[in-house]
C-alpha positions in Angstrom: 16.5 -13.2 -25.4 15.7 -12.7 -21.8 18.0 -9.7 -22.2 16.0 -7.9 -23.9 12.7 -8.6 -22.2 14.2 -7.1 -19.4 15.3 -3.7 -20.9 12.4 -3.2 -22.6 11.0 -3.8 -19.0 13.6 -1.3 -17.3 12.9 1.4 -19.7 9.3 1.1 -18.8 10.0 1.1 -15.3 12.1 4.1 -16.0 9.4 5.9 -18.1 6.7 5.2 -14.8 9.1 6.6 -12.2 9.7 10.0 -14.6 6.3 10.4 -15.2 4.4 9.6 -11.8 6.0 12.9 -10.0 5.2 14.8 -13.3 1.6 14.1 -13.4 1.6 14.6 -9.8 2.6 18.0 -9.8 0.7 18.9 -12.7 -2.9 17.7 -11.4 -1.8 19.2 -8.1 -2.4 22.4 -8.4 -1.7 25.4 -6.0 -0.3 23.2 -3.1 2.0 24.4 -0.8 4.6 22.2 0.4 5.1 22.9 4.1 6.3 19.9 6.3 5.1 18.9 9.8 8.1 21.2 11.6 6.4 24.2 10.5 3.2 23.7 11.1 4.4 22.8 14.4 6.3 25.9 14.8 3.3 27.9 13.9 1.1 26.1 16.5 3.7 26.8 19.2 3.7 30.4 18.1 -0.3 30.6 18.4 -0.6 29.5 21.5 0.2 30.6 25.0 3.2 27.8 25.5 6.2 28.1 27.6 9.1 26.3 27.8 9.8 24.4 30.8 13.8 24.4 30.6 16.5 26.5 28.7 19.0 25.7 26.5 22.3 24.8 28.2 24.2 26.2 24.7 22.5 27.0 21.3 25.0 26.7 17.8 25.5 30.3 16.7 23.7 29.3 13.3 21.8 27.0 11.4 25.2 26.1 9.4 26.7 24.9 12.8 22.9 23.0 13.6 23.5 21.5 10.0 27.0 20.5 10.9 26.2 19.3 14.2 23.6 17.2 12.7 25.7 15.7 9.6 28.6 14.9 12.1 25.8 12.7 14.3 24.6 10.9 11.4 28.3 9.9 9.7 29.4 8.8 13.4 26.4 6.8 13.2 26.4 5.7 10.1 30.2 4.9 11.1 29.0 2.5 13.8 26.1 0.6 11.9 28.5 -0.4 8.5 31.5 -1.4 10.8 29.0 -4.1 12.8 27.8 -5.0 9.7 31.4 -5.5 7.9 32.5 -7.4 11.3 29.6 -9.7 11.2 30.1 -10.5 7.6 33.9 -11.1 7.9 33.2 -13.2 10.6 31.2 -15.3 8.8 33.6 -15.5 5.9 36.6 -16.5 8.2 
């Protein structure tokens, strides 16, 4: 019986999550969704700032900043899951 309790309660948490975003969107109106790097980019632009240092090398492109940036987050992510599967084999042994 408890089965069934609980998908009736999974569907409705299914139903919430859908609908949330959707009424969301719908009472937002004309938003513009801009995040905090351009706005800070704009900023930069407006004003009279200057950089202190240069670049020692900039990627030719934004698909070798996106590579550059997914390769630093596996290696990472890498590192973090192997201490974590060594400290929990460690424990089992």
């Amino acid at each position: 019986m408890k089965s069934n309790k609980l998908k009736g309660y999974n569907f409705l948490l299914l139903a919430f999550v859908i609908i949330i975003p959707i009424v969301g969107l719908m009472l937002g109106g004309d938003s513009e969704f801009g995040g905090a790097d351009g706005m800070a980019a704009e900023m930069i632009d407006n004003s009279d700032y200057s950089p202190w240092i240069e670049n020692i090398w900039a990627p030719p492109g934004g698909e070798t900043e996106s590579l550059l940036f997914s390769l630093q987050s596996a290696i990472g992510a890498g590192v973090l899951f192997y201490f974590i599967g060594y400290i929990k084999g460690k424990k089992a042994a």
